[in-house]
N, C-alpha and C positions, 0 to 999 in steps of 0.2 A: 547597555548593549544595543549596538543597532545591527538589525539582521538584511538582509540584503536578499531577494530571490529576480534569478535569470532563470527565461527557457532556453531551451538548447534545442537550437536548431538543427535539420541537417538528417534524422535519424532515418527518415526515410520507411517502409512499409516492410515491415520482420518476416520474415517465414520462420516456419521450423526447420530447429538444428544450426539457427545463427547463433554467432560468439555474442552476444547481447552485450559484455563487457566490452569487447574489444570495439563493438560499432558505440556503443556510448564513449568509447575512453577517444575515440576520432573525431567524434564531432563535437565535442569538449574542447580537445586541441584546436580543431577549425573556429570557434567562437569567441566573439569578440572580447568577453568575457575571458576566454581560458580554464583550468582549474588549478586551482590550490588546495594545498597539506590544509588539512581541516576543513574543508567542506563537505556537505552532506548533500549527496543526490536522492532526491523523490523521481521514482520509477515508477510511471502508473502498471496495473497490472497486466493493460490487454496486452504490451507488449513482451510480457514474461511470461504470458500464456501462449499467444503465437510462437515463439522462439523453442520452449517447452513441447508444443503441439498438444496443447492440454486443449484441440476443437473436437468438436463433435459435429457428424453431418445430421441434419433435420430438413422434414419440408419445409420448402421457403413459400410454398405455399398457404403453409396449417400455422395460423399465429400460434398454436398451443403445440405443437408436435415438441418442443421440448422441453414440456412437463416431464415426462418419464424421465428426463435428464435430470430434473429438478430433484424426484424421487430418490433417484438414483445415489445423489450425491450428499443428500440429508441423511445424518444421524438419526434424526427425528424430525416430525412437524410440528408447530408449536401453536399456527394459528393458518385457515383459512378463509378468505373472504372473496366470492366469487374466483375468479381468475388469480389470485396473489394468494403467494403461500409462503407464510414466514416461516421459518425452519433453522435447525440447528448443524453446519457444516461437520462433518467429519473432523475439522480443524479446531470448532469450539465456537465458530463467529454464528449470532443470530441474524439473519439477515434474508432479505426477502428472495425467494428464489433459489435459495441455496447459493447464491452470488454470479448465477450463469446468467451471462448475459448475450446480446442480439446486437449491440452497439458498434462498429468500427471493427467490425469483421466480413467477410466477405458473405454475400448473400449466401444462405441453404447452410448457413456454419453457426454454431454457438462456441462462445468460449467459457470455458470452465474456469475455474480457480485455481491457479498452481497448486499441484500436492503439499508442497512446504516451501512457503515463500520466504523462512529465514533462512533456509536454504538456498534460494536461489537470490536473495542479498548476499549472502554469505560470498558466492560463486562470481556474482558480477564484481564484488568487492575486491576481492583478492583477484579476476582480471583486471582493474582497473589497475591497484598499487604493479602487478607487474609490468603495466604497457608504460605508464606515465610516470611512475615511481611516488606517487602521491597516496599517501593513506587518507582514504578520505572516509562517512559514513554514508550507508546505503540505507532508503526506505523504499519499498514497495508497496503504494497505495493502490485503493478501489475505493471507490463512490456507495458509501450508505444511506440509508434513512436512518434516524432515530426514532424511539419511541414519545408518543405525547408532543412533538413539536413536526412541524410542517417543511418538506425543504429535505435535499440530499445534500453533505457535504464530505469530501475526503477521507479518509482514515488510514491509518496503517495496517498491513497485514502483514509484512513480515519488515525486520530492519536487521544490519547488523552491524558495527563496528556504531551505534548512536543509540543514547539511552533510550530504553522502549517509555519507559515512569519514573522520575526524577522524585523521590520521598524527600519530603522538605517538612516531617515529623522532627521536632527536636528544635528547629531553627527559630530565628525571632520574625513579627511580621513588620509592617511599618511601622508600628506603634510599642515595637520591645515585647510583644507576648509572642508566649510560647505556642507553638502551631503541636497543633497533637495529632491530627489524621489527615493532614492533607499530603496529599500525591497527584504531580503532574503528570497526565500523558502526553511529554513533549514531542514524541513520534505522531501521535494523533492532530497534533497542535501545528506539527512543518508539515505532515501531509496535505491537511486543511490548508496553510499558505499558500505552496506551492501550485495549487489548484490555480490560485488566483491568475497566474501569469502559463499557466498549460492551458484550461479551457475545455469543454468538454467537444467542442469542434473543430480546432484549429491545427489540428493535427501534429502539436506537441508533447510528446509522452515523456521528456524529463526537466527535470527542474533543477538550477546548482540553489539551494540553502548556503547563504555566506556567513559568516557571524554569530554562527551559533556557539555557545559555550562550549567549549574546550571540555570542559569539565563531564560534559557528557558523551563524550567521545569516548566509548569502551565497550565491551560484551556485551550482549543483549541478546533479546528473544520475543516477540509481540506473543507467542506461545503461549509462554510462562512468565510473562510480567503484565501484558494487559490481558489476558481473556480471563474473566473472573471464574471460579471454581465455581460450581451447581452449588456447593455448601455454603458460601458466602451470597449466594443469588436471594434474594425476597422474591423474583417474580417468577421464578421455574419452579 
């Protein structure tokens, strides 16, 4: 299988209360690339937040003034260390900050996390099959850290019509054994790609994924396929 990622150029600065589909399903058509039946677009988050209006105003003077945002938006807190506050989102994600971030928004603004991001895959998905007539898969990423290693990279938070975890339990590995617990998060796995040719400067928020399996083309949810249950958690 060889996979293929293009950005897509053209998208231009969102406000709130754009058709997010329809200006992605345009400049798709404008690019030299194009789009095709079975491709999977990565949609970073800020621009599903802006379109959403999931900003909040802060002083743009107070590097902290939007902690209380942080607060606000945490389930719970799981870890502080001076100024950084790991925490547990309303949605299920641990991650630093509750995921509001200060990056490529306009000054005196934080953008929050979309309320349910397979939602608004879901939304941009089905604009897209309407304008282009193309069913394609939708992910919508955000930038994490991990725990014990050094370094942010991609992830998914919300996807829809593209497997969120591919179980490859039951299957043979190179060698003819039987694989007993492993599961890919291939949504985690295109979001991290797709990073590669967006950038976290260049002012590229989407990416066509070409050549992905077919095969995972179907239902989904990053909800209830990757966020792990507290009961299955060892570290909470």
């Amino acid at each position: 299988m060889t996979v293929e990622l293009h950005p897509v150029e053209g998208i231009g600065e969102i406000t709130r209360g754009a058709d997010l589909g329809a200006v992605i399903a345009q400049a798709c058509a404008a690019s030299p690339m194009g789009l095709r039946e079975g491709d999977v677009l990565v949609v970073t988050q800020k621009i599903v937040s802006k379109a959403e209006g999931a900003l909040e105003l802060i002083d743009p003077d107070d590097p902290l003034s939007h902690k209380p945002l942080v607060e606000r938006e945490s389930r719970r807190i799981l870890r502080r260390r001076g100024d950084l506050i790991i925490s547990e989102t309303k949605h299920g994600f641990v991650c630093a900050n509750a995921g509001i971030d200060l990056s490529n928004v306009e000054r005196g603004y934080a953008a929050l996390l979309p309320d349910d991001s397979d939602r608004s895959a879901y939304r941009i998905r089905a604009r897209i099959a309407a304008l282009s007539g193309f069913t394609v898969g939708v992910i919508i990423s955000d930038t994490f850290g991990r725990p014990w290693r050094r370094g942010v990279t991609d992830v998914a938070i919300g996807c829809a019509g593209i497997a969120a975890v591919v179980d490859l339990k039951g299957t043979a590995d190179a060698l003819g054994r039987e694989l007993m617990v492993t599961e890919v998060c291939v949504a985690d796995e295109i979001a991290a790609a797709a990073d590669l040719v967006c950038g976290k400067a260049r002012g590229v928020p989407v990416a066509i994924a070409r050549g992905i399996d077919q095969s995972w083309l179907r239902r989904s949810s990053v909800r209830t396929e990757i966020v792990r249950e507290p009961a299955e958690d060892l570290f909470r």
